[in-house]
Structure formats: C-alpha cells, structure tokens
C-alpha positions in Angstrom: -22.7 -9.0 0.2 -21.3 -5.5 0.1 -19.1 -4.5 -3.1 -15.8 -4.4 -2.8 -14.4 -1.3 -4.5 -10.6 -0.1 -5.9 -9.2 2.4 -4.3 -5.8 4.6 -5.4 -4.0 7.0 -3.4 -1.2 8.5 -5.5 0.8 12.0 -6.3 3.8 13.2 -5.3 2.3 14.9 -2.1 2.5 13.4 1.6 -0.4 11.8 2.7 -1.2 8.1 0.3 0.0 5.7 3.4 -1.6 7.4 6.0 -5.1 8.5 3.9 -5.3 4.0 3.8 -4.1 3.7 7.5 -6.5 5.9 8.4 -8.9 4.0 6.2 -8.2 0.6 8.0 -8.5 2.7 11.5 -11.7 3.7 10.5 -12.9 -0.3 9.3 -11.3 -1.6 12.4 -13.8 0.4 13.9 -16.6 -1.2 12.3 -15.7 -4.4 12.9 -14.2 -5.2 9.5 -10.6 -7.1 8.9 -8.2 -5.1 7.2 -4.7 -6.6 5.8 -1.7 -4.3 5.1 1.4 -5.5 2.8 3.7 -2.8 2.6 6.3 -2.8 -0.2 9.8 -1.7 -0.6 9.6 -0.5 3.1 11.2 -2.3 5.8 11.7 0.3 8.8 9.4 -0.2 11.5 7.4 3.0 12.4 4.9 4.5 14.5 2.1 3.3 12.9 3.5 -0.5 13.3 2.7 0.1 17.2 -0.6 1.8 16.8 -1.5 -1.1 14.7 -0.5 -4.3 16.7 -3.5 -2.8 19.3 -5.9 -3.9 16.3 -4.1 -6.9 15.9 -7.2 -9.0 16.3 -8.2 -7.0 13.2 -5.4 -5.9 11.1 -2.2 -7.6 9.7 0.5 -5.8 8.4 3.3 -7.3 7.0 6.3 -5.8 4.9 8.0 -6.7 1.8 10.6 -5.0 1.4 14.2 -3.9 1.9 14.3 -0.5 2.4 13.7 2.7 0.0 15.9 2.4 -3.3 16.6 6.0 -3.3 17.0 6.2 -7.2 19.2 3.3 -7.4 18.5 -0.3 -9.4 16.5 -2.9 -7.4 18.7 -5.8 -7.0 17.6 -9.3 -6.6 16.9 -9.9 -3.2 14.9 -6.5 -3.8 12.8 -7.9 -6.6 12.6 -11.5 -4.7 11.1 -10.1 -1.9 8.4 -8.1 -3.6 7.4 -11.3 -6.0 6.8 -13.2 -2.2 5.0 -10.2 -1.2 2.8 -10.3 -4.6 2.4 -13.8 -4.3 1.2 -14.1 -0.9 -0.9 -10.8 -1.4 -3.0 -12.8 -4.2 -3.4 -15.6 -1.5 -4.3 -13.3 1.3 -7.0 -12.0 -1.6 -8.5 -14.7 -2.6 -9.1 -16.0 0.7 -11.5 -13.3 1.7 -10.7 -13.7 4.9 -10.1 -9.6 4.8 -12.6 -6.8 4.1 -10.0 -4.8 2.7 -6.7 -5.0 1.5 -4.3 -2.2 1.8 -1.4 -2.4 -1.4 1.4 0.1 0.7 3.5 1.5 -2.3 2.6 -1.1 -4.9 2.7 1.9 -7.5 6.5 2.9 -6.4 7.6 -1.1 -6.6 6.2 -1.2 -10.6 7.7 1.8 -10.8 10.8 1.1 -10.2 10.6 -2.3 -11.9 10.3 -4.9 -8.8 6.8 -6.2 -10.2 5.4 -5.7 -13.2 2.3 -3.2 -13.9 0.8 -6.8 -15.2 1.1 -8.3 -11.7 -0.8 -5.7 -10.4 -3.4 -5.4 -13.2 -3.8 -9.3 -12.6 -4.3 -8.9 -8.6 -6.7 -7.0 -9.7 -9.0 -8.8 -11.7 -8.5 -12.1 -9.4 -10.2 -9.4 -6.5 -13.3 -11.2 -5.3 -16.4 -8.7 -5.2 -15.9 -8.4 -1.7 -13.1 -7.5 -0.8 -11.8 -3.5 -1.1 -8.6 -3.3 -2.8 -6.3 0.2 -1.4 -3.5 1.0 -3.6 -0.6 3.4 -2.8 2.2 5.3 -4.0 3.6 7.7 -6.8 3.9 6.8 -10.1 0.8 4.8 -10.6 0.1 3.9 -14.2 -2.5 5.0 -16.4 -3.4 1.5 -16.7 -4.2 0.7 -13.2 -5.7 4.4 -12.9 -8.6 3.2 -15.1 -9.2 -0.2 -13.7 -10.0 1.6 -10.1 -13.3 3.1 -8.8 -11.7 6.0 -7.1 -8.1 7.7 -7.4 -6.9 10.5 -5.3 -4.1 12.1 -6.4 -1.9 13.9 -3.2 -0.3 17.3 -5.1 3.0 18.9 -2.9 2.4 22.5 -2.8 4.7 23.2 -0.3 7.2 21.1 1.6 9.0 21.6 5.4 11.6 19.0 3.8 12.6 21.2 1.5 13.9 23.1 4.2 16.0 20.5 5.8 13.5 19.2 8.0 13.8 15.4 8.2 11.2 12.6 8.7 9.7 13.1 12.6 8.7 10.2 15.3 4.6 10.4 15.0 4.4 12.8 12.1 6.1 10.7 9.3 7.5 8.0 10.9 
C-alpha cells in the first residue's frame, strides 16, 4: 500500500488552491481518486467546470458561505464548516479517496469556524493511505509540524495592488 503523506500549502502569496488543484489534475491522471472540500468559499469558479470533466474521479464539494472579509463568522458560518469537518472525517476514513484536498482549512481555524484541534484530530484519524492537502494562510505551527511537507507561497509583488480585480481563468 503506498503511504499516504501530509501536505501544506500556505503563505500569504497566490498560488495554495491551485498548487492542490493542480495536484488532483495530476492524480486524476494516474488513475487515482481525489476529493476536494473547499471551506469558507461558496462562488463557483472556473476550476468547478474543469473539474466536473473528472467527475468519475474527483468530488468537490464546498462548505462555505462566502469569504468573511475581516468580519466575525456568524453561525450559519461556523455550522456549515462543522458539516464540512464532519463529513470530511467520513469521506477520510472511508478510503474510498487517494487523496484529500482540505481548500482553506487553515483560513477557517483562523478565523475561528473550526478549531486548530479539529484539524489536528482529522489528522491523526488519516488512514496510511490516503494523502491529506491542506490549504490556506494562517496555518498554525501546530499543524505545520504534524505534516510531511509545507510550502509556504511569499507575495513579492501583486497586480491587485494595482487595482486589478480577480479574472475569469486566472483567479477565478
């Protein structure tokens, strides 16, 4: 049985969803099943339609309600990623995936919608298996050291910071 490894993809630079999507494009082509939960995000992009042509090997679902934008999660925010944890745990320990892609997890214990606990516990339940893909700024020093491998995306430089907003195929 191949080893199933942990995988982070942090930093405050662009590039942490679509270093795992291009991860799951890259086990889709090996044959390998591949399961996306994506938290706090709820906008349907281009990588939604890309996807649904693997759909005999990859499942994406979403568990969120949009970005909180520095504001307080409110319940049906926190709700929503409990369900997502909870079913994520499921979708785990049913090793019916190869790999299982975490979208944002980091952001959503940052910002207090799970706990850095939950995650720590998802990650000790993972079967030997299956490869665990974490994403998003802010993860803690406490999930950095149970992973194999972290990567952390730096912003050098920026077009945002210029005004230019999120473009069809680029970022969205």
């Amino acid at each position: 049985m191949r080893k199933g490894y942990i995988q982070i993809y942090t930093g405050n630079g662009k590039g942490k969803t679509t270093a795992a999507l291009g991860l799951a494009l890259r086990a889709a082509g090996a044959g390998l099943k591949i399961f996306i939960g994506q938290f706090i995000k709820k906008r349907r992009c281009s990588e939604h339609k890309a996807l649904e042509r693997f759909s005999d090997l990859i499942t994406i679902r979403q568990y969120g309600n949009g970005f909180l934008k520095g504001g307080k999660p409110g319940k049906a925010d926190i709700d929503i990623a409990k369900t997502g944890l909870e079913d994520i745990k499921g979708i785990i320990g049913s090793k019916k995936y190869d790999i299982v892609i975490l979208d944002e997890i980091n952001v959503a214990a940052h910002c207090g919608l799970i706990s850095v606990d939950d995650i720590i516990g998802v990650l000790s339940g993972k079967p030997s298996g299956v490869e665990l893909v974490l994403t998003g700024r802010y993860a803690d020093a406490r999930v950095i050291e149970a992973a194999d491998l972290v990567t952390e995306m730096r912003e050098i430089k920026h077009y945002m910071t210029d005004g230019v907003g999120s473009r069809t195929g680029i970022e969205c």
